[in-house]
C-alpha positions as CSV (number, residue, x, y, z in Angstrom):
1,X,73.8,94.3,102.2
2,X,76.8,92.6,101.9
3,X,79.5,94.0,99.4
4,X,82.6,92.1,99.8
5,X,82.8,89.4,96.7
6,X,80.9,86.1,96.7
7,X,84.4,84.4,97.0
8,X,85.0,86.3,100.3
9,X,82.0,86.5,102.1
10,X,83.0,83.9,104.0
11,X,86.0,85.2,105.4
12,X,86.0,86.8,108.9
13,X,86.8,90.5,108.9
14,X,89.1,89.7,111.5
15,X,91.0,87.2,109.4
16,X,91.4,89.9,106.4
17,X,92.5,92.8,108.5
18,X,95.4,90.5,109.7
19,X,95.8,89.5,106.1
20,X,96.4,92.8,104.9
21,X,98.0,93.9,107.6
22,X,100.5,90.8,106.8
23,X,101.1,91.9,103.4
24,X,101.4,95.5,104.5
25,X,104.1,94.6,106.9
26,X,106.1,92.4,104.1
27,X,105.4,95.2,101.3
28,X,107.2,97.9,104.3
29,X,110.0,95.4,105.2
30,X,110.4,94.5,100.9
31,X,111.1,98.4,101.0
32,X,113.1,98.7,103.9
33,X,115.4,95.8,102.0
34,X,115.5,97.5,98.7
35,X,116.7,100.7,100.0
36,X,119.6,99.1,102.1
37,X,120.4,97.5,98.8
38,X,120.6,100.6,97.3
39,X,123.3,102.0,100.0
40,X,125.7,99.6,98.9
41,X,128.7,100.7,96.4
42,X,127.8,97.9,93.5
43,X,124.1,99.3,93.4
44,X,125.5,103.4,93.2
45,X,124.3,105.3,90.2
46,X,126.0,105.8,86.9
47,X,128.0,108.0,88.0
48,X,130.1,106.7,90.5
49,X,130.1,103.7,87.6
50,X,131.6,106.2,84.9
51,X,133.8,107.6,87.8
52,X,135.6,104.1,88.7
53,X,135.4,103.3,84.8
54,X,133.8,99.4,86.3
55,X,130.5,97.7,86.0
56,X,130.9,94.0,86.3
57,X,129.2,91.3,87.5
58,X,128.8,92.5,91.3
59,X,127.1,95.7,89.4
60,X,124.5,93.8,88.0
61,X,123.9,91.3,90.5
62,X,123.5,94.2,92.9
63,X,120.6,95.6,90.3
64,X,119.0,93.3,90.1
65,X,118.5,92.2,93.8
66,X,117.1,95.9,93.9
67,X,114.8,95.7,91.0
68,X,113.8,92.2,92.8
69,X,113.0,93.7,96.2
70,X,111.4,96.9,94.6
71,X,108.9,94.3,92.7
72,X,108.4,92.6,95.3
73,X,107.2,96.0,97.3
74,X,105.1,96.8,94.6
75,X,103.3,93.5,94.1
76,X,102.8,93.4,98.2
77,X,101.3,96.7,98.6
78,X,98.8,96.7,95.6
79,X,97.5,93.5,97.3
80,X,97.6,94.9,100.7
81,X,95.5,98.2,98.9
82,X,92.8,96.1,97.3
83,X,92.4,93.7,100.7
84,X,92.2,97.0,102.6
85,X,89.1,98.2,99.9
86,X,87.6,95.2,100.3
87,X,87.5,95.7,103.8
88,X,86.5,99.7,103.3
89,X,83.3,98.3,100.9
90,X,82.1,95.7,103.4
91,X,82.0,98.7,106.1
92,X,80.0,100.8,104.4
């Protein structure tokens, strides 16, 4: 019996394991870019902030563009999960 949904039953295997391994590799590299975001000085903790007694507009921009890749991450890998139970329910 098949136990992938109606809507996907007529998708090759094949084509969703390269599908989620897409979105797995663009969830790791989303990752890889938030943490070199976070290695740059505008994007440093509070307390190099209080330290310098500065947070402008490179601060938040930097912040943001972190926050931004983070989501992004996020939003690829909880794709890439359910693709990758879809895939574990159809092998059963």
């Amino acid at each position: 019996m098949n136990t992938l949904p109606r809507e996907t039953r007529s998708v090759p295997q094949d084509k969703l394991s390269a599908l989620r391994d897409s979105l797995q590799a663009q969830a790791d590299n989303a990752y890889i870019a938030y943490l070199a975001l976070c290695k740059k000085d505008a994007a440093l903790g509070w307390e190099i902030k209080v330290k310098r007694g500065h947070f402008g507009q490179a601060e938040i921009s930097a912040h943001k563009a972190a926050a931004e890749m983070l989501g992004r991450h996020r939003a690829l890998q909880e794709v890439a999960n359910r693709v990758d139970q879809l895939l574990k329910k159809a092998a059963k």
